[in-house]
Structures are given as structure tokens and as C-alpha cells.
C-alpha positions in Angstrom: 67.5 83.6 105.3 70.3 85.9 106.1 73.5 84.8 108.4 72.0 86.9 111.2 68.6 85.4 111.3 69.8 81.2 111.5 72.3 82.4 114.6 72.4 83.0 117.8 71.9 86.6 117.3 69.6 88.4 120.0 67.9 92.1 118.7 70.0 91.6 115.3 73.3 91.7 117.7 75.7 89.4 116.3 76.9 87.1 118.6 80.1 85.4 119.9 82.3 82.3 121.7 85.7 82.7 122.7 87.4 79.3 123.3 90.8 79.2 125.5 93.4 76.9 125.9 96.7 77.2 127.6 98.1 79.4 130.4 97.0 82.1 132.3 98.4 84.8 130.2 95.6 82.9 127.1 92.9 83.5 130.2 93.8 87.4 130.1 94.4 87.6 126.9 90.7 86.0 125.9 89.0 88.7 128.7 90.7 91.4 126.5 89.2 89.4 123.2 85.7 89.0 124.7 85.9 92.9 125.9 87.1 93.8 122.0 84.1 92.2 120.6 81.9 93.7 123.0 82.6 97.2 122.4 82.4 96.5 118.9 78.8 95.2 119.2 79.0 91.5 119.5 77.0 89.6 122.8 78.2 86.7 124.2 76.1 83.8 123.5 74.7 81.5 125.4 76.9 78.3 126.9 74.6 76.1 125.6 75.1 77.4 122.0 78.1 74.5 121.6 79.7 76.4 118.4 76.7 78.3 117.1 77.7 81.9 117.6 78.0 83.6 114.9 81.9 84.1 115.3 84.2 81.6 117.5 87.6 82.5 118.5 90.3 80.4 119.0 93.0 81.5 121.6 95.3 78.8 121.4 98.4 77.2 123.2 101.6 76.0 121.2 103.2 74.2 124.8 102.0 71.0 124.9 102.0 68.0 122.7 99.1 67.7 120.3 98.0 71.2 120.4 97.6 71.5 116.7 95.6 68.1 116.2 93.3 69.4 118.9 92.9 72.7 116.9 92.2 71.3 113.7 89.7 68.4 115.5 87.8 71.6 116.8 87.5 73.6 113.3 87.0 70.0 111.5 84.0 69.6 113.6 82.9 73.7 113.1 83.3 72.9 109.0 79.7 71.5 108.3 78.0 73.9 110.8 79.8 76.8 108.7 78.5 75.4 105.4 75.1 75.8 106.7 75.2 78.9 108.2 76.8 81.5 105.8 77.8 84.2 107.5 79.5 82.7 110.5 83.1 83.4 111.1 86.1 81.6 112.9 88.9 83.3 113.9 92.1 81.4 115.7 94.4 83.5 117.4 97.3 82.7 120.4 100.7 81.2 120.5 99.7 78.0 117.7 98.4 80.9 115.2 101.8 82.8 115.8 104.2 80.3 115.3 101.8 78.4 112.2 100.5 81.4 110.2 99.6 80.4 106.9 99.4 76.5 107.4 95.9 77.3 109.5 93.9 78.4 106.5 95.4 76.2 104.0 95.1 72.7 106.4 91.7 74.8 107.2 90.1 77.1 104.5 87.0 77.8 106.7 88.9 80.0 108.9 88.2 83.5 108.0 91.2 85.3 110.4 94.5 84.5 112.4 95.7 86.9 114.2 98.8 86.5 116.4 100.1 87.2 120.1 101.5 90.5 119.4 98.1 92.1 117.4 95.3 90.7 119.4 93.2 94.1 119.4 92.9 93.7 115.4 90.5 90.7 115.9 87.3 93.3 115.3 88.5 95.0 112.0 90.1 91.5 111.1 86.6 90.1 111.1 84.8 93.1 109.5 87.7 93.4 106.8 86.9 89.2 106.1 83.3 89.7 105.8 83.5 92.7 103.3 86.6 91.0 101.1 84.9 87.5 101.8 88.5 86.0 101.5 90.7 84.9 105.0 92.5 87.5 106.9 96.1 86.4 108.2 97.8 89.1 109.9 100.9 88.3 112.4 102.2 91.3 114.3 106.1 90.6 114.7 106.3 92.8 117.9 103.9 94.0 120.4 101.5 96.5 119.4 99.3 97.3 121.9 99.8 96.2 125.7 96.6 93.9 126.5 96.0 95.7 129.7 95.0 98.7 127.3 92.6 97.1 125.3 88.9 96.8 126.6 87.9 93.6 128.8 85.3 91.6 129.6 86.5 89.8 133.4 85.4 86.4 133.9 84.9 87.7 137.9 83.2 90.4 139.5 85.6 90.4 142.4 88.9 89.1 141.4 91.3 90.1 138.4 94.5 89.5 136.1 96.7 92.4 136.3 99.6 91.8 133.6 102.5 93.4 134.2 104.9 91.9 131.6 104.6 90.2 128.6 107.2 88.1 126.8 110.4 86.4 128.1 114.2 86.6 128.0 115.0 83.5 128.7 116.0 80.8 126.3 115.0 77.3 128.2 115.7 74.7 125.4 112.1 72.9 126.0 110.3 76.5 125.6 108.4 78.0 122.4 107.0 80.7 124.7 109.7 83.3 124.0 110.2 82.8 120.1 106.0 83.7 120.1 105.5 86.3 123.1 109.1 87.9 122.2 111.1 89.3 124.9 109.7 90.6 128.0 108.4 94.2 127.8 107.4 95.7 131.7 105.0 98.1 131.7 105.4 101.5 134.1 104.7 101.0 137.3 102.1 103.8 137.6 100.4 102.5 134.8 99.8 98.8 137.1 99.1 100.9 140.1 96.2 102.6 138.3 94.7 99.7 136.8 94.5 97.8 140.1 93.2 100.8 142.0 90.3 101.2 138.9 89.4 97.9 139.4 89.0 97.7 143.6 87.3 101.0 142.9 84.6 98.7 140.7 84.7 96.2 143.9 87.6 93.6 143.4 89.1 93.0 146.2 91.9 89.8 144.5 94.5 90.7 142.0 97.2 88.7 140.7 100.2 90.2 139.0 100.8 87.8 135.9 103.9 87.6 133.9 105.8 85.4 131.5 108.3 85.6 134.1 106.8 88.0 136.5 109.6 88.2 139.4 111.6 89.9 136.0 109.8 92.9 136.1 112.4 95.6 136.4 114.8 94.8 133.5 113.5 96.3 131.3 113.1 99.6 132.7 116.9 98.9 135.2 115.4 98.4 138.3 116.1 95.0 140.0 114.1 95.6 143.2 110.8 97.3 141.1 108.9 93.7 141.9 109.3 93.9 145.3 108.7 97.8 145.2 105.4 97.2 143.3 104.5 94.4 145.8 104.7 96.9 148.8 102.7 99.5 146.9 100.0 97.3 146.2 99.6 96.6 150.2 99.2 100.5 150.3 96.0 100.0 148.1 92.8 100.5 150.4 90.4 97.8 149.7 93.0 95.4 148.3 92.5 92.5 150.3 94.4 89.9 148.3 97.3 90.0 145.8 99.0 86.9 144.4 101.4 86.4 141.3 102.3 83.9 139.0 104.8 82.6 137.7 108.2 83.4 138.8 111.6 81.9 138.1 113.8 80.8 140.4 116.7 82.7 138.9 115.3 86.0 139.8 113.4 84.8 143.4 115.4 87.3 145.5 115.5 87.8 149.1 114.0 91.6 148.5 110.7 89.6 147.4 111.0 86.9 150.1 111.2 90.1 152.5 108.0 92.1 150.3 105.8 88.8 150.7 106.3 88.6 154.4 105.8 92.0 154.9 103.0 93.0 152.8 99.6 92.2 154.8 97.7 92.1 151.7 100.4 89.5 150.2 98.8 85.8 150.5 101.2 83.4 151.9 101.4 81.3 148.6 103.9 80.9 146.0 103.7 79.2 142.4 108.0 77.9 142.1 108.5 75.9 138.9 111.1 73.4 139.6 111.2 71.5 135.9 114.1 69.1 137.6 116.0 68.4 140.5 118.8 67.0 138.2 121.7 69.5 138.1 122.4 67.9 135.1 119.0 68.2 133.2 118.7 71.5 134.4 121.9 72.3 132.7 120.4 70.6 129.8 117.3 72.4 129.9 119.3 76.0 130.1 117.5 76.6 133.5 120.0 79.2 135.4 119.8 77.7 138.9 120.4 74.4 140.4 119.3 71.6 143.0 120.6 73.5 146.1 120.2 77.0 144.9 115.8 75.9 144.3 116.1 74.4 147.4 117.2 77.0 149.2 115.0 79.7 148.3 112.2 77.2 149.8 113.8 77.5 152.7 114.2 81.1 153.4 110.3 81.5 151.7 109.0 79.2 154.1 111.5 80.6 157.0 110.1 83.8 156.6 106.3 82.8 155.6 105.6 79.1 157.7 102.3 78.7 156.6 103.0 79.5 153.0 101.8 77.0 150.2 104.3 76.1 147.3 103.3 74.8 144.8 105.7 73.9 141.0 105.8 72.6 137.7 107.8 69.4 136.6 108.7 67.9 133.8 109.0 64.0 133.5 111.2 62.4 130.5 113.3 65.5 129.3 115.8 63.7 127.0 118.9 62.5 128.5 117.2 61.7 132.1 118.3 58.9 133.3 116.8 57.2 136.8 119.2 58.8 138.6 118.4 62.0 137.0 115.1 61.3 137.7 115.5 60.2 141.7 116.8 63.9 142.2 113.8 65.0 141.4 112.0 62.9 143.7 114.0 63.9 146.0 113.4 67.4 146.2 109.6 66.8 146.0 109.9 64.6 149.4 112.4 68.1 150.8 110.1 70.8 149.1 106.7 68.9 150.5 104.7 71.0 147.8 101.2 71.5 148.7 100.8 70.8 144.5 102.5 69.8 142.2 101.3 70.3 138.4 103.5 67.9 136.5 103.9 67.3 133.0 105.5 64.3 130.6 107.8 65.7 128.1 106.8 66.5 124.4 108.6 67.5 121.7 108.1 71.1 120.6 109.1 71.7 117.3 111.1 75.1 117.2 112.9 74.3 120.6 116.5 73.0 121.0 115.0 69.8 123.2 113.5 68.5 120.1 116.8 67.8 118.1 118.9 66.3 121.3 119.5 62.6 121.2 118.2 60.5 124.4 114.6 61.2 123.5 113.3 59.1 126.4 110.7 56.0 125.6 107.5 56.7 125.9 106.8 53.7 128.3 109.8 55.0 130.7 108.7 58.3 130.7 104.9 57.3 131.8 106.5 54.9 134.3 108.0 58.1 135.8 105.5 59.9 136.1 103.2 57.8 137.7 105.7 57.0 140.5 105.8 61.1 140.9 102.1 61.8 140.8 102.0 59.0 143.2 104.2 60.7 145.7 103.3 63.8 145.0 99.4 62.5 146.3 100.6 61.4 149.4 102.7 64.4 149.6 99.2 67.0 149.0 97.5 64.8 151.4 99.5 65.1 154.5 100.3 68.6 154.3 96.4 69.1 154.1 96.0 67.1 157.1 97.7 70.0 158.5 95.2 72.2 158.0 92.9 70.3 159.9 91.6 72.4 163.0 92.7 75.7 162.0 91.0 78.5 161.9 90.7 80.1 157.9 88.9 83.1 156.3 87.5 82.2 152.6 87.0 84.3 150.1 83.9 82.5 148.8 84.0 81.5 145.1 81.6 81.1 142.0 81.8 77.5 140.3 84.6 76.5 141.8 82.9 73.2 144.0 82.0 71.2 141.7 79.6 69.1 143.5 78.4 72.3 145.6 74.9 71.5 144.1 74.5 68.2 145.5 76.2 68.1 149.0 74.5 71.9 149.6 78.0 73.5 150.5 79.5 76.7 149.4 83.5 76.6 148.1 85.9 79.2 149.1 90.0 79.8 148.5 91.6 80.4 151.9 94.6 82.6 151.8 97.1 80.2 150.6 94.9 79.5 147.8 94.0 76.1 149.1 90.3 75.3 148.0 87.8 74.9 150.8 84.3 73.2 151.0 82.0 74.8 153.4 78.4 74.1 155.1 75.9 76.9 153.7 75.1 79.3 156.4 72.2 80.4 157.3 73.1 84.1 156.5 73.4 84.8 152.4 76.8 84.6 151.3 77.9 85.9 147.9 81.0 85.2 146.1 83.6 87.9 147.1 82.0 87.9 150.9 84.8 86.4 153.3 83.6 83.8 155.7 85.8 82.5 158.8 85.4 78.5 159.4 87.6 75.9 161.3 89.2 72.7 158.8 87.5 69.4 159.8 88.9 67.2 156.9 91.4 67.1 154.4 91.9 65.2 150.8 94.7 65.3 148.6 93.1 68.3 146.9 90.7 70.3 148.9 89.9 70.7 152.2 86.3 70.7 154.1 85.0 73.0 156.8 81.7 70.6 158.5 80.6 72.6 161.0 78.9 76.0 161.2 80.3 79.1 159.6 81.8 81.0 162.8 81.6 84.5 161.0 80.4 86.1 157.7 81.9 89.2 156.6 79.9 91.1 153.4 82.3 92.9 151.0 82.3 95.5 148.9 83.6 92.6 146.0 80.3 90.8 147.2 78.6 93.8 146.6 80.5 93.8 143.3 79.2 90.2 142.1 75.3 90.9 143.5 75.3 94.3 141.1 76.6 92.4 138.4 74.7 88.8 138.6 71.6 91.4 138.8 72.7 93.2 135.4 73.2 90.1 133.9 69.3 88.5 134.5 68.2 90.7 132.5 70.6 89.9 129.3 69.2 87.9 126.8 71.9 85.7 126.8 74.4 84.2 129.3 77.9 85.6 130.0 79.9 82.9 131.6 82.3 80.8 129.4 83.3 78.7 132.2 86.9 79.5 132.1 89.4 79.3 135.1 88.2 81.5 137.4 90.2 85.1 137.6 92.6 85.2 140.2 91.9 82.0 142.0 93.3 79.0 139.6 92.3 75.5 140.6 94.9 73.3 142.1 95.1 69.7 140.1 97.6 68.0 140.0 98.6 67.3 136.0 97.1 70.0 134.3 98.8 72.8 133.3 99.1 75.5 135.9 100.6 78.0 133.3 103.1 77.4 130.2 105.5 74.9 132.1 107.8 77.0 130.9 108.3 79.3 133.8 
């Protein structure tokens, strides 16, 4: 029996699973993997497949701690199914594949391709050029070859969408990989973001987010320090844009030019993703992060001056060596001043390649948890009363697909308000379809949603709706499903200690 017929493979279509892991920049990068394989023939395979498509991709993150033994627990376990199935193909691309290369196929011989961060439209001829030579293809692209945002794509969402405007990173924090495997930052034109966002509200999105190593950069590489606020205010000139977002900047470049573009901007959403890392001058000097307690500090202020119902939300990281409890209380500290509405916080790992990894003061393992727990803990209490605030007002939602994760059970629809804050709703009688915008009033608030118990006040049909009800309809009559269950585009979930992006920001 040939390779083909013991798959997953629908009308002799071979067929494919793309598996992600990491930040927001691996979530874009797998839509332009999954859109690759598409217009090369492949079909997604159904969810419940579990590893039986006939390729499986790999997009993996070199951040956090473990990363590799999770990798090679996940081909381990693909090994057996491989033997038995000749013909199927694993590929393993990302940020681990960049910086490991050759050690993937020789702690892993099953693999049949890596391919890196820089040459991530290769994966098609990689695979073909594997099958035909029937010996593993490791090509690593040292610089970029292709921007993604030219490659094909298959979006997770009908009506909300990455829009990458940079990729790479020119700074040189000591607990960061990031920039030794996405190289520097490289900005695309301007005209060239403008078009893609207006192609895609054209096809019914109505929610872009601007993504970016470090997207408040954009500008130096093509010498203009104002082009993110500039390319803010021209998206608010986009008709049919409803919502634009962007994550994640650095607080080095936050200036007051992009304060002023947020407020001013209707389509803007009154949110804002600041990573923090530290409020210890001295670790931050440690960590090679450009600003310091009073500068971060500020720039809350003057964001929340000019935006007072804006939601911030950071990254921190607990245990960076050399933190001592005072070190540590400074970061508490500006957690109580900020009053983040989330706060995604991380213990520290060593990285090998970074700078943190050979300092001395590693901090013990049982400190650093102790830490952490006594953040997370005020951190809770922190989400929770700034929620209570929400209670009473007055919100439009843009409803959401498989965001509420209990929606099933408690009969409610799930929506993101504005500031990105994730709202349970009561069903109304009226269909609602994700995209649509409903208008409902806050009744209750937990640390990490909110809930809207009485009757929908208004329902608003979109054009995204619209969008999603076209492409739900094209989808019933696939074979095979479509969804991989991946953060969903534009609207990441707020929890509290899982990685909102890198931690590197």
C-alpha cells in the first residue's frame, strides 16, 4: 500500500499539520506555512488526525526553558507512526531549527527537513527535494529571503489579521536569543503595509494588528523616527478598519508621537502590550534594557493621561541572576503603580547563546518560584479590581470564534471589547456571527474575563461577519477540517503566565 493510501489523504491530496509554539510572530509565520503548502497542493487535515498527516511541521520557539526536550518528546512520539507509514514527512522549522541546525537530524534521523527563520517559503521544494533524494534536507538561510507577508497564507480568522511590519531586532538584551535567530530588524515600505491591510478589509477583516519584533522601531531602518505613528494615522484613514492593535513595543522607543497617534486615531483600540522585564534599575542595567524604573513609569502615565480607559498589560521576568529581594520589591512596586490589567510573567531560564547564561548569581530555583508566586499573587488581585471597574459600563464586542471556553455549556457567546478584555455574553435572540459587533452592559468581573448577564442591548452585522458566514459555508463542504486551534488572529488571550510573545520585547 502506497504512503498516500494509509494517510489522511482526501481525493489522493496529500495532506498536512502545522504545529506552533512560541510568539506571535511563530503564529504569522505558521499562516504563511499552512498557505505554502496549500498552494502547493497539500489540505489540511482533520484536528482529530493527532500526527497522522502525511507531513507535520514544526514551527518552534528557542525562548523558553525546555524548548528542545519538548521538540524532541514530540518527534520521539512521531518515530513509530513514521516507521509504519512510509512516505510521511516531518519537517521542523522556527527559531530552535535556526539556532540547532544539524543536531535536529542527528538527535532525530526521522526528520526529513529543517528549515530556518530566514527561508521559510522553501518548506514546499524542501519536502519535494527530501522525497525524491530520500535523504534529510537542512537548509538555514543566514539572512532574510523573502518577507513573510509576501508569501501565500492561510489566516486562522475570517475577520481579524497579523499584518507584520518588521522582522528582526536591534537590540541586544542579555537574556534574548531572538535577535541572533531573526537578525536585525528589516521594516518593510510603508505602502507595501498599507496595501496588505486594505486587501484584507476588502476580503471582510475588520481587526488588524501591526506585529513586530519590536514594532514601535519601525522607521530605522528606512530614517524615519515618527513612520509608526505616521502608519498608525494612515491606518485610521482605512474605510472599514474598525480595529487596529500592535504588539510588542519597547519602552525605549514608546514616544509621545505614538502616545498622541493612539489617542487620536478612532480606529486605535485603547490597549497597549508594555513589557516591563524589571522594575530594578539595576537588573535592568544588567539585562541591557535602555530605560529605567521612572522613565517605564512615566510613559504609563502620559498613556493612560491621554487614553483613561486604556488597558496595559507587560511581560516580567522573575529570578534574572543577580536579583536580590530588593531587586525584586521594585518590581512589585511598579506592578501595584502600573495596576496592569495583565500581567504575563515568566521565571527565568537560561538560554544558551545569551550573555545571562554565563553571569554568576544564577538565582536558586526555590527563590525564584517563591518570587513568582508572591507576583502572580498580586498581580491576581491586581486583574481583579481593575475588572471590577468594568462593571456597569457600557461595551461593544467584537464577537469571537472559540475563544469561551465553556460557551458550550453555560449557552453564552464570547467577545473582546475594545481594550481587548475578553467578554462572556448571554446568546441573543438575533444570530450573531463572529466579526458582528454586539453592545452589552458588564455585570461581573473575575480576575480574567468579564461577563455581560443581561440581554444584548444592540447587534450590529458586519461585513467581517459576513466574512466568517462566507467562509464557515466554503469550508462544510471540505472534506476535511481547517482549524488548528491556534491563538486566534488578532485577539490573543489574556492569561496570566503564558507567554504573550517572546518575553523578549
Amino acid at each position: 500500500m502506497s504512503s498516500i493510501d494509509r494517510s489522511q489523504s482526501v481525493g489522493g491530496t496529500r495532506t498536512y499539520e502545522v504545529r506552533t509554539y512560541g510568539c506571535q510572530m511563530n503564529v504569522h509565520d505558521s499562516e504563511r506555512l499552512s498557505g505554502l503548502l496549500e498552494d502547493a497542493g497539500y489540505v489540511r487535515a482533520p484536528e482529530s488526525a493527532d500526527g497522522d498527516a502525511d507531513v507535520v511541521v514544526f514551527n518552534t520557539c528557542a525562548v523558553r526553558e525546555n524548548a528542545d526536550n519538548k521538540l524532541y518528546g514530540n518527534l520521539g512520539r512521531l518515530a513509530p507512526r513514521k516507521v509504519s507509514r512510509p512516505g510521511m514527512q516531518i519537517a521542523v522549522g522556527g527559531c530552535l531549527a535556526q539556532k540547532d541546525r544539524d543536531t535536529i537530524v542527528k538527535r532525530a534521523p526521522w526528520v526529513d527537513v529543517v528549515f530556518g527563520t530566514h527561508n521559510i517559503g522553501k518548506l514546499p521544494v524542501l519536502l519535494e527535494r527530501a522525497r525524491v533524494q530520500e535523504e534529510a534536507q537542512v537548509e538555514i538561510a543566514e539572512s532574510l529571503e523573502a518577507f513573510p507577508s509576501t508569501l501565500p497564507t492561510r489566516r486562522e480568522s475570517a475577520y481579524a489579521a497579523w499584518v507584520s511590519i518588521s522582522v528582526g531586532c536591534n537590540n541586544t538584551c542579555t537574556f534574548c536569543i531572538v535577535p541572533a535567530l531573526r537578525g536585525k530588524e528589516k521594516d518593510r515600505r510603508p505602502g507595501d503595509i498599507l496595501a496588505e491591510v486594505e486587501a484584507l478589509v476588502a476580503e471582510g477583516v475588520s481587526e488588524i494588528t501591526l506585529l513586530g519584533q519590536n514594532v514601535n522601531a519601525y522607521g530605522s531602518d528606512i530614517g524615519d523616527r515618527e513612520a509608526f505613528s505616521k502608519l498608525l494615522r494612515a491606518c485610521g484613514n482605512i474605510k472599514g478598519l474598525e480595529r487596529v492593535r500592535f504588539t510588542s513595543p519597547h519602552p525605549r522607543d514608546f514616544t509621545d508621537d505614538v502616545i498622541a497617534a493612539m489617542a487620536e486615531t478612532p480606529n486605535a483600540m485603547p490597549q497597549l502590550h508594555m513589557p516591563l522585564q524589571s522594575g530594578s534599575d539595576p537588573v535592568l542595567k544588567a539585562m541591557r534594557r535602555s530605560y529605567r524604573q521612572d522613565r517605564y513609569l512615566g510613559i504609563i502615565e502620559k498613556v493612560r493621561a491621554a487614553i483613561p480607559h486604556a488597558a496595559i498589560t507587560t511581560d516580567i521576568i522573575v529570578g534574572f541572576p543577580g536579583e536580590t529581594e530588593e531587586d525584586f520589591e521594585q518590581t512589585l512596586h511598579v506592578v501595584r503603580e502600573a495596576r496592569f490589567a495583565q500581567a504575563f510573567t515568566f521565571q527565568y531560564s537560561k538560554r544558551p547563546g545569551t550573555p545571562a547564561a554565563e553571569m554568576d548569581d544564577q538565582i536558586p530555583k526555590a527563590v525564584v518560584q517563591e518570587r513568582y508566586e508572591r507576583l502572580v499573587a498580586l498581580q491576581e488581585e491586581i486583574s481583579w479590581e481593575e475588572n471590577k471597574k468594568q462593571v456597569g459600563r457600557t461595551l461593544e464586542l467584537m464577537v469571537a470564534e472559540g475563544e469561551g471556553r465553556k460557551d458550550g455549556a453555560t449557552h453564552r457567546l464570547s467577545g473582546r471589547a475594545p481594550d481587548n478584555r475578553l467578554v462572556h455574553f448571554t446568546k441573543p435572540d438575533q444570530e450573531v456571527r463572529p466579526g458582528d459587533v454586539v453592545t452589552v452592559e458588564i455585570t461581573y468581573a473575575a480576575p480574567h474575563h468579564l461577563l455581560a448577564e443581561g440581554e444584548v442591548l444592540g447587534v450590529r452585522r458586519t461585513r467581517a461577519g459576513d466574512a466568517w458566514e462566507k467562509r464557515n459555508a466554503a469550508e462544510q463542504t471540505k472534506p476535511v477540517g481547517v482549524m488548528l486551534g491556534l491563538p486566534k488572529i488578532g485577539v490573543p488571550e489574556p492569561q496570566p503566565a503564558v507567554a504573550s510573545g517572546c518575553g523578549c520585547d
